[in-house]
NUKE-640615 format. One record per atom (N, C-alpha, C): residue in one letter; x negated, y, z negated. Coordinates in steps of 0.1 Angstrom, whole numbers, padded with zeros to 4 digits, always signed. Layout:
<recs>
AXYZ;...
</recs>
This chain:
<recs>
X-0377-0005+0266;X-0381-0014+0255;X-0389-0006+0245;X-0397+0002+0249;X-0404+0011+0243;X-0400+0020+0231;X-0386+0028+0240;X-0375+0033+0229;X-0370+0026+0217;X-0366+0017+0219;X-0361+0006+0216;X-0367-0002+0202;X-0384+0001+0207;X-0389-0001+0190;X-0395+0006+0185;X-0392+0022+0187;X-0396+0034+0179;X-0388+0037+0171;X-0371+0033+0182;X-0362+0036+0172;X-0358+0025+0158;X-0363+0012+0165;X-0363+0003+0153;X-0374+0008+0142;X-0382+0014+0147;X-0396+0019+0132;X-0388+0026+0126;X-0386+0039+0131;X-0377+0050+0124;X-0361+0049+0116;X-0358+0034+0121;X-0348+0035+0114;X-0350+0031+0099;X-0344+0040+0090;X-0345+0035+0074;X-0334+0033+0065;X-0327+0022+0075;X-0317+0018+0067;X-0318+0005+0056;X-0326+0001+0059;X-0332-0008+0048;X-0341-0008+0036;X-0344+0008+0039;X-0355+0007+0028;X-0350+0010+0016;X-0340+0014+0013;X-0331+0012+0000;X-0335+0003-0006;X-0329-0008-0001;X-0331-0022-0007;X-0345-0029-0008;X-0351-0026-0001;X-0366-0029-0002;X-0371-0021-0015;X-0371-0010-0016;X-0372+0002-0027;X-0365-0002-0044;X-0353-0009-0043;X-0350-0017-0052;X-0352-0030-0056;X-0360-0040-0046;X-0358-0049-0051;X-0377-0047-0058;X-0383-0035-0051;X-0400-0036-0055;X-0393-0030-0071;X-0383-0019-0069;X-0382-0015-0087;X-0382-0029-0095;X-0375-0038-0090;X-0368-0049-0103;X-0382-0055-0107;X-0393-0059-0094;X-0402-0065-0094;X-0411-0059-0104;X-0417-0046-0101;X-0422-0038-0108;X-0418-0039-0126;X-0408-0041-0134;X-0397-0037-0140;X-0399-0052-0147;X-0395-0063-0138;X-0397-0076-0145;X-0415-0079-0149;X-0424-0075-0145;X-0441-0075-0145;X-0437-0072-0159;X-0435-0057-0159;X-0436-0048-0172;X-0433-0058-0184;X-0419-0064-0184;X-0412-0070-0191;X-0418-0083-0197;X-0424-0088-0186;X-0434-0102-0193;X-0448-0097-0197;X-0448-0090-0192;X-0465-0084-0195;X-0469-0079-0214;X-0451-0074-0216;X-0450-0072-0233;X-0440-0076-0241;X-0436-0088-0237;X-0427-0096-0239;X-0430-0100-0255;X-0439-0103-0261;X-0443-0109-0272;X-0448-0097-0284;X-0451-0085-0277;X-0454-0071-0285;X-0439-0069-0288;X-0430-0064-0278;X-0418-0062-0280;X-0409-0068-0290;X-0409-0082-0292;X-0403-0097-0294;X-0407-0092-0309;X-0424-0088-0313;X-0429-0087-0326;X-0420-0075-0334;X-0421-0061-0323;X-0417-0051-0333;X-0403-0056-0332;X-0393-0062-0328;X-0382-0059-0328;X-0375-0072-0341;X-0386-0078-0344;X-0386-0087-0353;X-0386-0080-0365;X-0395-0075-0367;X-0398-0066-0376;X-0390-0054-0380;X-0388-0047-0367;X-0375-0037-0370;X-0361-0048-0375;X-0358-0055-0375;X-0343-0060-0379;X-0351-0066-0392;X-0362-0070-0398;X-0362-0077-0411;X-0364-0065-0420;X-0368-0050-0413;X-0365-0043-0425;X-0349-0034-0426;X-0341-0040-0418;X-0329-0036-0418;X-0322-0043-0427;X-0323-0054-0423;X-0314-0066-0434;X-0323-0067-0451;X-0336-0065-0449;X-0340-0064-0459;X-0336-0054-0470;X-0330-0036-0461;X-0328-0028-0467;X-0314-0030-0474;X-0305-0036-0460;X-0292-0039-0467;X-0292-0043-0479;X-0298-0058-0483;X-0298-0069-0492;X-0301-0058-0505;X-0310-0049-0503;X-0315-0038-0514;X-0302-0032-0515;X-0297-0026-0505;X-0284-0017-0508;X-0274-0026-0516;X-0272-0033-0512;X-0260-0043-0515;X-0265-0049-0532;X-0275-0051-0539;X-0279-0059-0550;X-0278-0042-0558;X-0284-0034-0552;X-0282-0018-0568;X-0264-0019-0563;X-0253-0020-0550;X-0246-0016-0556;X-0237-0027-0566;X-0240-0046-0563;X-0239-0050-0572;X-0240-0052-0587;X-0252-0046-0591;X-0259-0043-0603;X-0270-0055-0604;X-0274-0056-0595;X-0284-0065-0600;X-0300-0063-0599;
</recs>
């Protein structure tokens, strides 16, 4: 019996998955933790994109 749950300690076939699911866990924290910082710059990065277009697009119209 003894054997029996040393070798269950030592076995590490599960800790893959345990080790992946703490990444996602870890990984999703991060995610909500800057959810609204992120949300801001990336707002901001796309309104000076289209902004720039609208600019490209009116000099090559002539306006």
């Amino acid at each position: 019996m003894k054997n029996q749950i040393i070798a269950f300690l030592k076995d590490e076939d599960g800790q893959t998955s345990t080790e992946y699911i703490l990444l996602v866990a870890v990984v999703a924290l991060i995610v909500f933790k800057f959810k609204e910082k992120a949300t801001q710059r990336l707002g901001d990065l796309t309104d000076k994109v289209f902004d720039g277009a609208d600019s490209w697009t009116n000099e090559l119209n002539g306006n």
